[in-house]
N, C-alpha and C positions, 0 to 999 in steps of 0.2 A: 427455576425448578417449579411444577406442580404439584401440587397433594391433588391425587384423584379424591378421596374419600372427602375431604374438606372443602376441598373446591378454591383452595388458596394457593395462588402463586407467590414464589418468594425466590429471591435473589442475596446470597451469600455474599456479599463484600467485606474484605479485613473480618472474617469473624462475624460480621455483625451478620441476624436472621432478619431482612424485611420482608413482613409477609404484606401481600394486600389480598381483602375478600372479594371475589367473583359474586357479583350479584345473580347471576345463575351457575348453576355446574357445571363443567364440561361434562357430555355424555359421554361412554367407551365402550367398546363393544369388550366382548371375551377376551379376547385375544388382548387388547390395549392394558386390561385390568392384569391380566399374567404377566405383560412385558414390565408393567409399572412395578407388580409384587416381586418381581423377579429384580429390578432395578433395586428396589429395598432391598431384599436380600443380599445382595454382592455390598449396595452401600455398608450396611450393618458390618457384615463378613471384615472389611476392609476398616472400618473401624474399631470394631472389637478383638480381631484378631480368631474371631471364631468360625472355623471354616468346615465345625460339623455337619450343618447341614445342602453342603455344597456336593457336588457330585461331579469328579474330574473325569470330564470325557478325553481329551486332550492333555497327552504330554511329552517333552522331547524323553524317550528313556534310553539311555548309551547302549549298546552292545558291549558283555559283558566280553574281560580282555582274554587271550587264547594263552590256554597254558600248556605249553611246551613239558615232555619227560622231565628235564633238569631245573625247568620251575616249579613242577607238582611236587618232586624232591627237596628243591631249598625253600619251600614254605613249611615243608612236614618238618627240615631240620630246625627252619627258625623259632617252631613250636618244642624241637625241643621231643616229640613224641616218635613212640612205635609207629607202624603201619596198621598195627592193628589200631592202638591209639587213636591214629590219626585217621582212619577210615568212622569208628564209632563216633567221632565229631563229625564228620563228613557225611554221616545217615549212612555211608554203602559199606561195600562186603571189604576184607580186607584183597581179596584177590581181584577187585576193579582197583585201587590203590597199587597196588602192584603192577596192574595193566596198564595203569598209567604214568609208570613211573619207568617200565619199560619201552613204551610207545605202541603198544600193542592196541590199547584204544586210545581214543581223546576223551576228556573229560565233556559231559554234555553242556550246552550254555546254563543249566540251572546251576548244575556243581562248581563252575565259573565264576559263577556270580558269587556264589559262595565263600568260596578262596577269594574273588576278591575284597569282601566283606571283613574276612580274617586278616588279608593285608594290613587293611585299616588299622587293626587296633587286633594284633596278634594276641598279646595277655588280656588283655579286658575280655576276649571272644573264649578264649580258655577257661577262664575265672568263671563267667557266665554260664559256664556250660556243668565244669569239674568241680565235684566235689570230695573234697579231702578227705582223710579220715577214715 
């Protein structure tokens, strides 16, 4: 490996850091110096676990799964809740709730996602939300 800034190459074996000093520096252009900063970055990242200051351009994300009348219904009963209830967890009206519990619309992919977040972890997503009292 090199250190641009120091001008020292060094080789990782078992742990151990051997650096040796370059009697001159390698020069780099712009470009070389971003890939080299950019190299640190990810090392650091990968080491610390700190991936604030990364920027995910790239990711596989699933399509969220299709919910069927008779599923928008046994999620709303596994909660347990109204329609009204269960639409004001859900952000919409309760007559979209309704719509879609008769097949009249489909739920959008955002609402989808949603419900399936609630799957996950039905009481926790309640708890989170409802407050008693």
């Amino acid at each position: 490996m090199f250190d641009s800034e120091s001008g020292t190459s060094y080789h990782a074996e078992d742990g151990v850091d051997l650096r040796v000093k370059r009697r001159t520096p390698i020069r780099t252009t712009p470009l070389g110096r971003d890939l080299i900063s950019s190299a640190k970055e990810i090392l650091h990242s990968l080491h610390t676990g700190d991936t604030s200051k990364m920027i995910i351009r790239r990711a596989e994300v699933p399509d969220p799964h299709e919910y069927a009348p008779r599923d928008v219904k046994a999620l709303r009963a596994r909660l347990n809740t109204s329609q009204s209830l269960f639409a004001r967890l859900m952000g919409v009206s309760t007559d979209l709730v309704a719509h879609w519990e008769h097949g009249i619309r489909k739920p959008a992919p955002m609402a989808c996602r949603l419900m399936d977040k609630i799957q996950e972890d039905p009481d926790g997503f309640v708890q989170s939300l409802v407050k008693y009292g």
